[in-house]
KOLTORMAR-44257 format. One line per 5 residues: number of its first residue (from 1); their letters; for each residue x, y, z of N, C-alpha, C. Coordinates in steps of 0.001 Angstrom, whole numbers, always signed. Example, Ala and Ser with C-alpha at 12.3 -4.5 7.8 and 13.67 -1.06 7.14 Angstrom:
2
1) as) +13190:-5690:+7800:+12300:-4500:+7800:+13200:-3300:+7800; +12850:-2250:+7080:+13670:-1060:+7140:+12900:+30:+7870
REM end
This chain:
197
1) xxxxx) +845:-1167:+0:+0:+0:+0:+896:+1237:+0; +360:+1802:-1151:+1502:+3172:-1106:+1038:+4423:-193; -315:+4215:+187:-815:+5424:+871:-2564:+5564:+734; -3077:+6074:+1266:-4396:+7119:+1187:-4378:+8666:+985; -4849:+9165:+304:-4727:+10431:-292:-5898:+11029:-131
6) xxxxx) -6231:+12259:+265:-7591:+12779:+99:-7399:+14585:-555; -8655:+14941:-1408:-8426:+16106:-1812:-10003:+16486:-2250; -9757:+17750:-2826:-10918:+18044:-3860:-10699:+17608:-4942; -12143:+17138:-5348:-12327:+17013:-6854:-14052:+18057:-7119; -14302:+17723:-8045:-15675:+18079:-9096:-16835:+17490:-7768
11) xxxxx) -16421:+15845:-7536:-17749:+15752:-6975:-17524:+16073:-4908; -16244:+17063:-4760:-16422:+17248:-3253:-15314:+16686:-2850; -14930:+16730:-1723:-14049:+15682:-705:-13800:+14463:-1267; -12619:+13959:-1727:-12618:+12496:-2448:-11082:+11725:-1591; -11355:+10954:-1336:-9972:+10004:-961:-10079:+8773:-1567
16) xxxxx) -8908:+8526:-1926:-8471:+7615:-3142:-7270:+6382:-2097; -7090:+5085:-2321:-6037:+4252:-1681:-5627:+3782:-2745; -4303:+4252:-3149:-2773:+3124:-4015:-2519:+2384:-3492; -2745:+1451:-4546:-1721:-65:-4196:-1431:-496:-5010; -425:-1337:-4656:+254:-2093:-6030:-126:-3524:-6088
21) xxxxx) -14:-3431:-7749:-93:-4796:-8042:+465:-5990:-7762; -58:-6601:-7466:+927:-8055:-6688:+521:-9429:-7319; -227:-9155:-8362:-672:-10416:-9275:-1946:-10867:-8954; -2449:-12451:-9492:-3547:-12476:-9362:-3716:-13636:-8518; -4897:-13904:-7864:-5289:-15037:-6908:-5043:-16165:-7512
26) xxxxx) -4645:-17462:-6830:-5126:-18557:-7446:-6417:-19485:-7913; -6444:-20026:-8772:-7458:-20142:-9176:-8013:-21959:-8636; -6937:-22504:-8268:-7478:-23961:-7999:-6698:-24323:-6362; -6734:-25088:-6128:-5773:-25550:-4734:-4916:-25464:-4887; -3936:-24873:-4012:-2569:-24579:-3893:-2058:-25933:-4339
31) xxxxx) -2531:-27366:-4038:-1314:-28563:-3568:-1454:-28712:-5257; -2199:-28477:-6410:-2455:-28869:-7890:-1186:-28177:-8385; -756:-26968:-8191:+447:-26036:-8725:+1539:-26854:-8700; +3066:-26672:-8991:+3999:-26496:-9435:+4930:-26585:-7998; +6002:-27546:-7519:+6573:-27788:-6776:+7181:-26515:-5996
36) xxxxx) +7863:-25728:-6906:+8072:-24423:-6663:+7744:-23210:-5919; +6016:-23263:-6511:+5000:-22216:-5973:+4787:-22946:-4871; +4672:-24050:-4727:+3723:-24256:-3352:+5105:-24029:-2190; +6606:-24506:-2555:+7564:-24337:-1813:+7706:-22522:-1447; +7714:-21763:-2495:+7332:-20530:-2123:+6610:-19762:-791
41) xxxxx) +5091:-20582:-846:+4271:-20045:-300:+4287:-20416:+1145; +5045:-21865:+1548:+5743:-22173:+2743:+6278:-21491:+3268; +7420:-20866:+2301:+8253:-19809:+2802:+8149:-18552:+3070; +6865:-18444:+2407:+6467:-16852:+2864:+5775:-16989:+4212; +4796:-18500:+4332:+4179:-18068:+6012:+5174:-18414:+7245
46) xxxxx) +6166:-18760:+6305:+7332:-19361:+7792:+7973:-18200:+7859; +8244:-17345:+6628:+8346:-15908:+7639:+7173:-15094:+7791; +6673:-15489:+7894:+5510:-14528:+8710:+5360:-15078:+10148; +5848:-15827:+10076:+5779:-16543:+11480:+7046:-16403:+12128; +8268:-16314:+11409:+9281:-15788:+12081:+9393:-14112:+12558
51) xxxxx) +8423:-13587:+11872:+8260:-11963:+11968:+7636:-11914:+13146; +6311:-13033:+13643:+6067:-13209:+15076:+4684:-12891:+14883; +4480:-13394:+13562:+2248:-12954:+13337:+1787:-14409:+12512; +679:-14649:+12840:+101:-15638:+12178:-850:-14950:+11477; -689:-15937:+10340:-1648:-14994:+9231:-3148:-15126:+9624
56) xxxxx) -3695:-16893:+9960:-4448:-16974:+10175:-6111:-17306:+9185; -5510:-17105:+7669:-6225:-17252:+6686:-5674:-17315:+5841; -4309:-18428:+5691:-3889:-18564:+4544:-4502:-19660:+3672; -5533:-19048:+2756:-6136:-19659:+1480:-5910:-19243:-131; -6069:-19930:-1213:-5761:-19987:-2000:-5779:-18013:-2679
61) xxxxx) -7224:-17769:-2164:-7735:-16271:-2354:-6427:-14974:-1800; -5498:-15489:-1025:-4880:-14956:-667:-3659:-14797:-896; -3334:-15974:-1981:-2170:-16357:-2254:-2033:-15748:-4054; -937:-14354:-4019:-1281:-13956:-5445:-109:-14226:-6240; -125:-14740:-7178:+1198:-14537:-8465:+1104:-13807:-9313
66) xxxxx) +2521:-13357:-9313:+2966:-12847:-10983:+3987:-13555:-11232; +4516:-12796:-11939:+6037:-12850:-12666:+7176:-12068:-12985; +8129:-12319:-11937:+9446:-11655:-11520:+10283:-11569:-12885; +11304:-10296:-12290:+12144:-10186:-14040:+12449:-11415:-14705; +12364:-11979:-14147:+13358:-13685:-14959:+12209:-14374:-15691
71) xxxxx) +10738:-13351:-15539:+9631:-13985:-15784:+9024:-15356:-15037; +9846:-16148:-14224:+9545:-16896:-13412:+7968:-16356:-12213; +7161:-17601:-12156:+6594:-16951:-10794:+7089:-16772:-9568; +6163:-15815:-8992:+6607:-15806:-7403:+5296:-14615:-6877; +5179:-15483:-5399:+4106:-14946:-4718:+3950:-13878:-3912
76) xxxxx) +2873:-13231:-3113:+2993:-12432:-2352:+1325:-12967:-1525; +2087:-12903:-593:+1034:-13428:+416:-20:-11997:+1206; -1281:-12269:+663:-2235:-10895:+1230:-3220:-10993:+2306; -3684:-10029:+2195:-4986:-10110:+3401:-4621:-10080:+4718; -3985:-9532:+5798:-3473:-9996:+6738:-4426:-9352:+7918
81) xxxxx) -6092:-9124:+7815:-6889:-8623:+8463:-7081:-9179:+9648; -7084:-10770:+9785:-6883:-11728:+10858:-5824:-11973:+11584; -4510:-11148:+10711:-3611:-11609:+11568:-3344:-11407:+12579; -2053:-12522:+13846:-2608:-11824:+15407:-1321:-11758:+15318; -289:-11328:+16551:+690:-11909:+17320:+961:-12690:+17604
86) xxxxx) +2292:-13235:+16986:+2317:-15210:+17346:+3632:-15310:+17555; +3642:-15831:+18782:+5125:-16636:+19001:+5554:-18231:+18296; +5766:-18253:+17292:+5686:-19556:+16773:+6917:-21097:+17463; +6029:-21415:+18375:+7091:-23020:+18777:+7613:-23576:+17655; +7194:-23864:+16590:+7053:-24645:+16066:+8667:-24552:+15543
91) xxxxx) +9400:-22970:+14744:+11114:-22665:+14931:+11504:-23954:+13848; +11167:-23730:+12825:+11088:-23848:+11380:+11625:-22972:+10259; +12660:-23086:+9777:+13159:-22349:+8932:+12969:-22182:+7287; +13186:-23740:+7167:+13280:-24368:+5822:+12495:-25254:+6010; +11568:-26184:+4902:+11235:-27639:+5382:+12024:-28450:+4087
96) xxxxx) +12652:-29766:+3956:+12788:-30171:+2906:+11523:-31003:+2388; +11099:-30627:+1156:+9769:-31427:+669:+9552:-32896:+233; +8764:-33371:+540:+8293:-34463:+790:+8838:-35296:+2091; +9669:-34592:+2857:+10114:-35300:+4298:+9251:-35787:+5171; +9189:-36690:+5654:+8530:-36670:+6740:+8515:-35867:+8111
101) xxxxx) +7636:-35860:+8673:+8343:-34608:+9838:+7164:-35215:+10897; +6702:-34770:+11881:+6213:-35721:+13249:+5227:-34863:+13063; +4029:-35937:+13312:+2625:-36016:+13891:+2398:-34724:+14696; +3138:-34348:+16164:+2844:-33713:+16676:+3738:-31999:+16542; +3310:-31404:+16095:+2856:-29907:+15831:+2638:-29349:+16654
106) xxxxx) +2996:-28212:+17121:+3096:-27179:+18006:+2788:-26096:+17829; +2078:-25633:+16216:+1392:-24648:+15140:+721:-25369:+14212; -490:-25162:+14884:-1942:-25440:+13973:-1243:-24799:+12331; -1547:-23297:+12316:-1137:-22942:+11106:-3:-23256:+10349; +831:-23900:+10897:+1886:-24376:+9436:+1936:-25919:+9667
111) xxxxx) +1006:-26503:+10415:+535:-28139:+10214:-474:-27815:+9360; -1056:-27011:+9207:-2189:-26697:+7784:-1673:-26754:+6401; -830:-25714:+6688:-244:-25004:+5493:+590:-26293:+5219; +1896:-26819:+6054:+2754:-27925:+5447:+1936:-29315:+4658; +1246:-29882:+5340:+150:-31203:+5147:-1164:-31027:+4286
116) xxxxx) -1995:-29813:+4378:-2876:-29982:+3611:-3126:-29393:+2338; -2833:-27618:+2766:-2613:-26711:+1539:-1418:-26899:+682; -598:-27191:+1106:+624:-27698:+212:+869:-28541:-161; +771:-29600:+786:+1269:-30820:+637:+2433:-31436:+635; +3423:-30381:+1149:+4938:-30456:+964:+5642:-31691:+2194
121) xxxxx) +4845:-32516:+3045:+5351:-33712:+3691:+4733:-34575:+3474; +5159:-35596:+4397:+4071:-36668:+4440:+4062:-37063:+5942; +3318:-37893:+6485:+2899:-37443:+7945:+4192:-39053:+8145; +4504:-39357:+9183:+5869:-40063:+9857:+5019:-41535:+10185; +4030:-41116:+9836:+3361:-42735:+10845:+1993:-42751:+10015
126) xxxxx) +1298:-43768:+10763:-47:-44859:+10080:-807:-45011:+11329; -2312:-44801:+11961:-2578:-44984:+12751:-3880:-46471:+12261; -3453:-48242:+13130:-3864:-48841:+12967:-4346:-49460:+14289; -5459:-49536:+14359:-6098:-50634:+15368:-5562:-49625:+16479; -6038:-48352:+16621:-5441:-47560:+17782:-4323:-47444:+18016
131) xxxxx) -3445:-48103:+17422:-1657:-48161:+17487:-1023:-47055:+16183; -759:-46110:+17073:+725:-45555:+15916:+1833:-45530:+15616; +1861:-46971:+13911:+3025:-47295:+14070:+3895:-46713:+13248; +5165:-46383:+13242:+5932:-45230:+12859:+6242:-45640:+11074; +6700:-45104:+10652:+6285:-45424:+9158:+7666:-45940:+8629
136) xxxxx) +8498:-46072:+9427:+9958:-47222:+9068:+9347:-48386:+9276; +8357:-48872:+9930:+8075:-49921:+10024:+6922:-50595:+9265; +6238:-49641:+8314:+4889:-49569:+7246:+5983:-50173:+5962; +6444:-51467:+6307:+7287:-52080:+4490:+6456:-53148:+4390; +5678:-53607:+5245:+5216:-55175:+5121:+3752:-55283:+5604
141) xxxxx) +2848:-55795:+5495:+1567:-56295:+6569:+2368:-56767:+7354; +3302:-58131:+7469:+3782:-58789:+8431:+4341:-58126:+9683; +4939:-56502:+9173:+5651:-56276:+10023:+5271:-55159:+10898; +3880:-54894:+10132:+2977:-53758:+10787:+2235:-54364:+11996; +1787:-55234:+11786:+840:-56610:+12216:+2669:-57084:+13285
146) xxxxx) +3463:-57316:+13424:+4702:-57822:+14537:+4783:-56274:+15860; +3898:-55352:+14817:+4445:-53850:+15784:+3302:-53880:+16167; +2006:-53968:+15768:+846:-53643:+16389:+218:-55013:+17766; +448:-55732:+16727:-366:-56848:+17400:-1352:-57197:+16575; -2285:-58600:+16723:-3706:-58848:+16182:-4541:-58667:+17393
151) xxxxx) -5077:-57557:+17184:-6371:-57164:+18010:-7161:-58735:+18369; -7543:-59170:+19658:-8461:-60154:+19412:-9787:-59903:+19041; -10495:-58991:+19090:-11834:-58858:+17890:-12120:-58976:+16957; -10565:-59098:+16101:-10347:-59634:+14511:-9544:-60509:+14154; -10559:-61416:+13227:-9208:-62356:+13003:-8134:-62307:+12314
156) xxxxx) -7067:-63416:+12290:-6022:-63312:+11381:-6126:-62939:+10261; -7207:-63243:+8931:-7021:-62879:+8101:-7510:-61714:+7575; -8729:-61173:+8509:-8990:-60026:+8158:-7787:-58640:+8758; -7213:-59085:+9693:-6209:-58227:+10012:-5343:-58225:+9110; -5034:-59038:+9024:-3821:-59117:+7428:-4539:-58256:+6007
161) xxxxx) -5284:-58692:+5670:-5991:-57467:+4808:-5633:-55760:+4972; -6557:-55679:+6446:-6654:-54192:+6782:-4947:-53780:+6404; -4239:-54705:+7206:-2253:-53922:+7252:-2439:-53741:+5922; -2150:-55049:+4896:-1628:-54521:+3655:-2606:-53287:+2895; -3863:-53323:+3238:-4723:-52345:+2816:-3878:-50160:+3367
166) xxxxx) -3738:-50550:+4165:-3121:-49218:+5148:-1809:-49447:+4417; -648:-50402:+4142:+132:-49979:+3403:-233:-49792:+1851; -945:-49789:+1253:-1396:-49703:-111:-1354:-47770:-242; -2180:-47519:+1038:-2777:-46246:+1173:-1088:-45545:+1069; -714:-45931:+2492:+480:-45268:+2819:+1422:-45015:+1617
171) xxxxx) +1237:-46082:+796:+2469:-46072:-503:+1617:-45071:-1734; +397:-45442:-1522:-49:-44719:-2412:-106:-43018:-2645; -322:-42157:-1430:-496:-40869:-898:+1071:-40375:-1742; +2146:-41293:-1195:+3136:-41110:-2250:+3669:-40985:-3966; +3015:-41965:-4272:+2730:-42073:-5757:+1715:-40705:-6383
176) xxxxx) +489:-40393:-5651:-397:-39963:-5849:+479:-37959:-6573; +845:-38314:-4866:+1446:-36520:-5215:+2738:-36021:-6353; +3506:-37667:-6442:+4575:-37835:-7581:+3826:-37563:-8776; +2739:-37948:-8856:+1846:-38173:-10225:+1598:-36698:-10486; +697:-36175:-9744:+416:-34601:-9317:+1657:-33567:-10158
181) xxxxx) +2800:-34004:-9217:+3916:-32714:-9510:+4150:-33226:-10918; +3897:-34223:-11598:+4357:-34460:-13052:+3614:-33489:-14121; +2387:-33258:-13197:+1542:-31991:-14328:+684:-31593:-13411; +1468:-30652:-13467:+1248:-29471:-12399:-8:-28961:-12881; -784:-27945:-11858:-1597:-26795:-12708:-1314:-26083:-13196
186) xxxxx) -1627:-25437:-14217:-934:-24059:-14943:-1715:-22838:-14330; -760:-21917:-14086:-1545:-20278:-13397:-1563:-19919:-14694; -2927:-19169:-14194:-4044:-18683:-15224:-4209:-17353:-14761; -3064:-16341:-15764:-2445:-14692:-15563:-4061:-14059:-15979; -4575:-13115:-15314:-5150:-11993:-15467:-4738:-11637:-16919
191) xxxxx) -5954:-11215:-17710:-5834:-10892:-19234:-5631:-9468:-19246; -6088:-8923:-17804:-5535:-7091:-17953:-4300:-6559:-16806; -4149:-7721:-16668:-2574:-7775:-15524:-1284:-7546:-16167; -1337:-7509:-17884:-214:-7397:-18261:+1069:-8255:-18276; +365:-9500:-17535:+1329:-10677:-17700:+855:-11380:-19034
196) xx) +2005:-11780:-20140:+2088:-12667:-21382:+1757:-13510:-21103; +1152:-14522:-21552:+335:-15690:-22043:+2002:-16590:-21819
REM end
């Protein structure tokens, strides 16, 4: 925001607010985009969180692109009407993507932002038959089923199912998002934004 201005005009007392352009909203879910952008937009709420504010509404509507001299994208994170004062535990700098990183979170808002809007981890564990078993140990039914136990309410073979079923998932969530980043979404520039096709 460059300012508020007020003056005369023709129709009386007029005040006017500049701002600059910062590109345009996204148009689909952040996690559909481009490995890049979504790594971007991590990095913009992890400093916002290192600045010591939670945004508090980071959604797609808020999240704008253009295109920097190199013509490459890059974001700018808006709206910050909700934002509060935040001491962030959580003391996160970088994340490397697709890492695993632990279940338990210490910031709602960048367990949002990392896991759902982005998609940039994958969660460390599998929760089966009330047991959470850590995901070095999700290679086998056999060996999920040696960490958990067979519940006695179910039998052997339906327990054996459920494991390899939960590793199917587990392997799959992986594949799924590999598939994803292979074709990305394409951002879809504002036709009076002055960004080229």
């Amino acid at each position: 925001m460059y300012g508020c201005y007020a003056g005369d005009t023709d129709d009386g007392r007029t005040a006017i607010l500049v701002l600059q352009y910062c590109g345009t909203p996204l148009k689909y879910k952040l996690r559909g985009y481009a490995l890049e952008l979504r790594t971007q937009v991590v990095r913009a709420v992890l400093a916002v969180h290192k600045a010591g504010l939670a945004h508090n509404d980071v959604h797609e509507h808020n999240i704008l692109v253009s295109k920097d001299v190199q013509g490459e994208p890059q974001i700018v994170l808006i709206d910050f009407n909700l934002a509060t004062n935040h001491f962030c535990t959580q003391q996160v700098d970088d994340i490397a993507t697709y890492n695993c990183i632990p279940n338990s979170y210490t910031c709602t808002e960048l367990e949002v932002v990392f896991k759902e809007l982005a998609e940039l981890v994958l969660p460390d564990s599998v929760k089966i038959f009330d047991k959470i078993v850590p995901l070095e140990m999700v290679t086998s039914a056999s060996t999920v089923l040696e960490y958990t136990g067979i519940p006695e309410s179910v039998d052997k073979l339906t327990t054996f199912e459920i494991a390899e079923d939960m590793l199917d998932a587990s392997v799959g969530v992986h594949y799924r998002r590999l598939a994803q980043d292979a074709v990305p979404v394409l951002i879809e520039w504002d036709s009076d934004s002055g960004e080229d096709e």
